[in-house]
C-alpha positions in Angstrom: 129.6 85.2 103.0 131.1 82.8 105.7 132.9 79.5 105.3 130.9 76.6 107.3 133.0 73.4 108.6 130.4 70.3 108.4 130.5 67.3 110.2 131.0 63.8 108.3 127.4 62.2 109.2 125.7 65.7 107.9 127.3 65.6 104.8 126.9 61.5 104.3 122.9 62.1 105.4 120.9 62.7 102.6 118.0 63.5 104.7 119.2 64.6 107.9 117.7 67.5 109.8 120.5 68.1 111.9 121.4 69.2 115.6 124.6 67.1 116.2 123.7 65.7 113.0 120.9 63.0 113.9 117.1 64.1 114.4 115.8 63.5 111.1 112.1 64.8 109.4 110.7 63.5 106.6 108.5 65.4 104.1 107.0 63.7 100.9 107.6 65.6 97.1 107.0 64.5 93.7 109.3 63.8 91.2 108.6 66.7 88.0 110.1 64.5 85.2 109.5 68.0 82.6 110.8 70.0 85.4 114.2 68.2 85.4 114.3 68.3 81.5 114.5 72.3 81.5 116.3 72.1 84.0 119.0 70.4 82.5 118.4 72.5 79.4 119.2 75.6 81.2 122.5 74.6 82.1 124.6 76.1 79.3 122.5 79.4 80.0 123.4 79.6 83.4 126.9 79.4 82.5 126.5 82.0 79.9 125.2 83.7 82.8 128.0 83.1 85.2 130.5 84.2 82.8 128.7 87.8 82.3 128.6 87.9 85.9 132.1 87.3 86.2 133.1 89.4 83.8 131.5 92.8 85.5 134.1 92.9 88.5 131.5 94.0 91.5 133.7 94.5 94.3 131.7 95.9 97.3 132.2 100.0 96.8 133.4 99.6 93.2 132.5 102.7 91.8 132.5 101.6 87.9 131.6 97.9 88.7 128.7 98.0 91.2 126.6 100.9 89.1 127.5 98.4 86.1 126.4 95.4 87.3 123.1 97.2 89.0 122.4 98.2 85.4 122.9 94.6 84.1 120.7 93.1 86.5 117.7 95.7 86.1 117.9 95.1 82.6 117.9 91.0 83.1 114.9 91.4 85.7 112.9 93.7 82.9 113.9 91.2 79.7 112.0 88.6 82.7 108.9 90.5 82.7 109.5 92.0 86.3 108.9 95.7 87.4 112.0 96.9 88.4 112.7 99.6 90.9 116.2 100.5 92.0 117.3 101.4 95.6 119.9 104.1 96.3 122.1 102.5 99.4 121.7 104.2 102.8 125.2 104.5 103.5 125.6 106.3 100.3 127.5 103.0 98.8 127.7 102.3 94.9 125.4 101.3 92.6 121.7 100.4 93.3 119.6 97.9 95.4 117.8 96.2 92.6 114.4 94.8 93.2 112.1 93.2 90.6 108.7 92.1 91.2 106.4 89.6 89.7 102.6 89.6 89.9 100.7 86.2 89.7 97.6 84.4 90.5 98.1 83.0 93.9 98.2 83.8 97.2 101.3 83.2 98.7 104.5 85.7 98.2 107.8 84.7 97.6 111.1 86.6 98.3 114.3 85.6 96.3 117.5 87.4 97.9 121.1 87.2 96.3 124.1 90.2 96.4 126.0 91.1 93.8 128.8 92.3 95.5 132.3 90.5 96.2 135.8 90.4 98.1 137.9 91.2 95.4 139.6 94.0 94.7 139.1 95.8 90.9 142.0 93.9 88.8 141.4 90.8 90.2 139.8 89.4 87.3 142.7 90.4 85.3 144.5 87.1 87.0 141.7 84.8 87.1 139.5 85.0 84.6 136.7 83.4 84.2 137.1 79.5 82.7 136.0 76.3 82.9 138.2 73.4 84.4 136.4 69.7 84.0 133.3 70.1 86.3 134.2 73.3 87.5 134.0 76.8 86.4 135.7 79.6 88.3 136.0 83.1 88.5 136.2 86.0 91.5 132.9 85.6 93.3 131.6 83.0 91.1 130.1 81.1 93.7 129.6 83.9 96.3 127.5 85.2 95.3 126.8 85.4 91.4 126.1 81.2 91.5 122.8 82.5 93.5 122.1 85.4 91.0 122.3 82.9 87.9 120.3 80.5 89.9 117.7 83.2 90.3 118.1 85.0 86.9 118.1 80.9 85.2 115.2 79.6 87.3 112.7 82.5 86.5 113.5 82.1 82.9 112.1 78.6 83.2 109.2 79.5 85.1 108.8 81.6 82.4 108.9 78.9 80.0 106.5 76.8 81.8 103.9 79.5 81.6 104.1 79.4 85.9 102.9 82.4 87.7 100.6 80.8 90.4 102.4 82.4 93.4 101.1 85.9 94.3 103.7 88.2 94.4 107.7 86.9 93.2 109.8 89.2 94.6 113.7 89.4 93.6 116.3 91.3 95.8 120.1 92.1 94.7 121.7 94.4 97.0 125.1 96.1 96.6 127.0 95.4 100.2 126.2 92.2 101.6 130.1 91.2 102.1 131.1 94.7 103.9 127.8 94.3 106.2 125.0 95.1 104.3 124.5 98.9 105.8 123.3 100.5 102.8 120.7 97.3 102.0 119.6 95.7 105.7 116.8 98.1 106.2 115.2 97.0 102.3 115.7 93.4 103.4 113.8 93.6 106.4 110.7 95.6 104.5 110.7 93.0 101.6 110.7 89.9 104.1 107.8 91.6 106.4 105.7 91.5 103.0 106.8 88.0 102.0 104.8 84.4 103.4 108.9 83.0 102.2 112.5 84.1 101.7 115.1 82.3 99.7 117.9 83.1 100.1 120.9 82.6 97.8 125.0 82.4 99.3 126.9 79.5 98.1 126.3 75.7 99.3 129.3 74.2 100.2 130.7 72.0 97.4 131.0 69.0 99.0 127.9 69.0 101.7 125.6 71.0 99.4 123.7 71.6 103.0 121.2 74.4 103.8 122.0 76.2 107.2 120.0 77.0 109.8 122.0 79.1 111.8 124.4 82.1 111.6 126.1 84.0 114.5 125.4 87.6 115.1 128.0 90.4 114.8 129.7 93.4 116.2 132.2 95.5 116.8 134.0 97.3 119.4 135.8 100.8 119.0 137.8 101.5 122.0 139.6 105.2 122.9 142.1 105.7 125.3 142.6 109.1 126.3 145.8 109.3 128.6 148.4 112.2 128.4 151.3 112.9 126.4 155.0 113.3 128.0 159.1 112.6 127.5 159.4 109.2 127.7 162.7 109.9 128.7 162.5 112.9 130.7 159.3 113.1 132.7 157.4 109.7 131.8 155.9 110.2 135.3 154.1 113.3 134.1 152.2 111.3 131.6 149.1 109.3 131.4 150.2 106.2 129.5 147.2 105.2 126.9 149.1 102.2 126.1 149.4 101.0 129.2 145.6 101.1 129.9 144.7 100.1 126.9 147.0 96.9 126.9 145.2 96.2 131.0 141.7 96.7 129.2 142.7 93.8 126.4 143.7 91.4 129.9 140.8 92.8 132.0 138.2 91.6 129.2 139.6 87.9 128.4 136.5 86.0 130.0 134.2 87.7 127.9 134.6 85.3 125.5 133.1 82.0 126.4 132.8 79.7 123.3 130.3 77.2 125.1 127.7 79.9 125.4 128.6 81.0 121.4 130.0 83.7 122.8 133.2 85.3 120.9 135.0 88.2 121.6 138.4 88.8 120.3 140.9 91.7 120.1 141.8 92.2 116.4 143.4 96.1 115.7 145.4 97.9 118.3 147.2 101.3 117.3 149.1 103.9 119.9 151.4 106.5 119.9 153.6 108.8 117.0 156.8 108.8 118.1 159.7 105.9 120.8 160.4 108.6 122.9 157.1 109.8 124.2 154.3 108.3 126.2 150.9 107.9 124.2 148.5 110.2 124.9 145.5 108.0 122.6 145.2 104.9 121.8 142.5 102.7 119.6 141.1 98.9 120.5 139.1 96.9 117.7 137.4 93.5 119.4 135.0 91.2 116.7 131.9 90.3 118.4 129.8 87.1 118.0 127.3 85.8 119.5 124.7 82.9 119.2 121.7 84.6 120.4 120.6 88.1 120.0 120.2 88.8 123.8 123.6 87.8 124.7 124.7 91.5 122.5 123.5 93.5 125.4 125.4 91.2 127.8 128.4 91.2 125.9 128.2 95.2 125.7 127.3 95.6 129.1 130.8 93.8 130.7 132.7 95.6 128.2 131.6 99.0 129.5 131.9 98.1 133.3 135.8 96.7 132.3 136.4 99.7 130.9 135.7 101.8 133.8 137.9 99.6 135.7 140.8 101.2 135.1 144.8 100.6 135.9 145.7 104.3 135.3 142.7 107.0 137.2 143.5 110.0 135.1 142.8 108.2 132.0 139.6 108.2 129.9 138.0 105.2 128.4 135.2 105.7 125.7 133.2 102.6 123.9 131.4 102.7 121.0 129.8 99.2 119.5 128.8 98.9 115.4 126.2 96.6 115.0 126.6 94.2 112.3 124.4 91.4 111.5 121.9 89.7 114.5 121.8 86.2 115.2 120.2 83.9 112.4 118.4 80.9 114.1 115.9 79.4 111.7 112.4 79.1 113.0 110.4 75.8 113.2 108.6 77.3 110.0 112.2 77.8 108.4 113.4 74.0 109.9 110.5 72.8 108.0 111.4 75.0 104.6 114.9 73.2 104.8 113.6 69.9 105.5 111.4 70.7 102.2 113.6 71.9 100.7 115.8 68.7 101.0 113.1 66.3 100.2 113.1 68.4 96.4 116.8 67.9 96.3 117.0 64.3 96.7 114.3 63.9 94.0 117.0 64.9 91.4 119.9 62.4 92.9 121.1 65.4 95.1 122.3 65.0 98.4 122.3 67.6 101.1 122.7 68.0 104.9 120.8 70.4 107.1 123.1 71.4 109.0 122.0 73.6 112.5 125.5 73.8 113.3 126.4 77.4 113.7 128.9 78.9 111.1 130.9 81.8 112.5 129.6 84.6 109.7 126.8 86.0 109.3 124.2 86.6 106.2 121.6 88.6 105.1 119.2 85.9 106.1 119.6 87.2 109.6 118.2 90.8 108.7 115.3 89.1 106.5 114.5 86.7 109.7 114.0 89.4 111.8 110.4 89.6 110.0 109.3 86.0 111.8 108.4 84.7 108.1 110.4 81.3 107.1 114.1 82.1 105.8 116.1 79.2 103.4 119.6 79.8 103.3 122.4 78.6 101.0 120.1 78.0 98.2 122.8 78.8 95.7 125.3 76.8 93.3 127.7 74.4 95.8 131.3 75.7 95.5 134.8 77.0 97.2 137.3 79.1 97.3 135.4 82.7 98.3 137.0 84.4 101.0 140.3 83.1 99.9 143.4 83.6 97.7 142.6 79.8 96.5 140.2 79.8 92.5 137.0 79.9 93.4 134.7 78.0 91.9 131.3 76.1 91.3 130.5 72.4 90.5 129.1 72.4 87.1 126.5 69.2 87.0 125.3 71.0 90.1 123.4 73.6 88.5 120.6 71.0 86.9 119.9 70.1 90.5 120.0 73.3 92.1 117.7 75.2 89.1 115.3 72.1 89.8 115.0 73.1 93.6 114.7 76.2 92.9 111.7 75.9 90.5 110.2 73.4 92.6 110.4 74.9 95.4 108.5 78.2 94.4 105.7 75.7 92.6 105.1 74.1 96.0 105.3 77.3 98.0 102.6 79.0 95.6 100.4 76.1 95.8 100.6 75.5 99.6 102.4 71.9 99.0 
């Protein structure tokens, strides 16, 4: 999950649909006065919730704690009423791809998306356990991203309650890998969105803005080899091919590839060369992060790295470049604009106040895989909150979760009934 920095008037608008924070769209709702009851009623559930969440540690590639928390949520989909199915991971990863689907009697068909893996490390919890602070509860990865799972897991247990099932199909997704690029999952995303009319999808709000997003940059990654040759530094350094050398020309020959005004970033980040002071490397390894605003610029990007690379300082040596491909480019469609504008309208129903913010955020989601479809993506529709992706306690803000399990609900009412 990424960290977003907001500007003031998006997070002082309470019905702003933002570009520069200013054009702003309307959309009429209707207060659901029994709604918000069970809402509110569900709030000491959803923290039971949390704190079972919490307490499986689901590090991505946790070998005891992803299969674990797979089994957990299966079993919380199935107590639901939901057919379950479970998903190896392509890569091989732990645990299972869970996937739980409700049949109705409507039309439309609704996607609900959340991960259940985190950043931290197994032992983590040891030193911050889950506990509750004033209007906060914290715990490692209670906000990103198992605030969006007991958002999901809370608000079908009141559509339960409520005896709703007038969508068509209600789909729930929770894949293992979503923080270490969602390899194993991406290609399940992308076939549940194609059969969805919706996807909502749950990372973290920020805790002070509460915004949805409408945009996420793409990512990459560059893995540079250097082949030179290896000789006596001391003795014969003439008779080598110094991989260091070329390698540290390639990181100045490739500086204007980065051009921040086109949302174009590309940065050196892991350099390694050489075994031993008195001999001249013979390999060396380049790591660049890759961004980019739009999915077309990738191939640009690509493209001037290869040509640098074959402009080389040293003849004899050899350059080789091989790009991963994370994440694309998440740019919400007019169809997704007008979900988060929706979306917003709901929220302000319930006192809540929350930007939309089309400011691009440096990371990247699994909202970008599940746009790839063309259907409408909603992003960030889990608990507000802080601290993920950093040494600081995470947390979530408690009186949030009324608000937030009222959106939620509301939101897949209206989308069933065509509202």
């Amino acid at each position: 999950m990424y960290r977003r920095l907001y500007c003031a008037a998006a997070i002082a608008a309470a019905l702003t649909v933002s570009s520069g924070c200013s054009d702003s769209v309307a959309v009429p709702a209707t207060y659901d006065s029994a709604l918000d009851a069970a809402s509110r009623g569900q709030q000491t559930a959803t923290l039971s919730t949390l704190e079972a969440l919490v307490n499986i540690e689901s590090g991505s590639g946790d070998a005891v704690g992803m299969p674990q928390m797979s089994d957990y949520l299966a079993q919380q989909l199935a107590s639901l009423g939901a057919t379950v199915t479970r998903h190896k991971p392509e890569d091989g990863g732990a645990g299972d791809n869970i996937v739980g689907r409700f049949e109705g009697t409507g039309n439309r068909s609704i996607l609900l998306m959340a991960h259940m893996d985190t950043v931290y490390p197994r032992g983590f919890l040891a030193r911050a356990p889950f506990r509750i602070d004033g209007n906060r509860a914290y715990g490692p990865g209670i906000a990103d991203d198992k605030g969006g799972i007991a958002v999901i897991l809370n608000a079908l247990s009141i559509l339960r309650a409520q005896d709703f099932n007038g969508y068509g199909t209600l789909t729930v997704l929770f894949n293992t890998d979503e923080e270490v690029g969602s390899f194993g999952s991406r290609t399940l995303i992308q076939s549940l969105a194609a059969q969805h009319d919706y996807v909502l999808s749950h990372e973290p709000a920020a805790d002070v803005a509460e915004s949805f997003g409408l945009a996420t940059s793409g990512i990459a990654h560059a893995e540079v080899t250097v082949t030179g040759r290896a000789s006596h530094a001391g003795v014969a350094p003439e008779l080598g091919v110094n991989a260091l050398t070329e390698a540290a020309d390639l990181i100045l020959r490739t500086q204007d590839i980065d051009n921040k005004d086109r949302e174009i970033r590309f940065n050196w980040t892991l350099a390694s060369a050489g075994s031993a002071s008195n001999a001249i490397p013979d390999t060396a390894k380049l790591t660049a992060d890759m961004r980019y605003g739009r999915n077309e610029d990738l191939e640009a990007m690509i493209a001037m790295l290869t040509e640098r690379a074959q402009q080389k300082r040293l003849s004899a040596a050899e350059v080789s470049v091989d790009v991963l491909r994370g994440r694309p480019a998440f740019n919400a469609s007019t169809a997704g604009q007008a979900l988060a504008a929706k979306a917003q309208a709901i929220y302000r129903e319930v006192g809540g106040s929350a930007a939309v913010v089309a400011e691009r955020s440096g990371g990247g989601t699994d909202a970008a895989y599940a746009a790839m479809s063309g259907k409408p993506v909603l992003e960030n529709m889990g608990l507000p909150g802080f601290g993920y992706h950093t040494n600081a306690d995470e947390y979530i803000v408690i009186d949030t979760i009324p608000r937030r399990l009222y959106l939620a609900t509301r939101l897949i009412m209206d989308l069933s009934r065509d509202r």
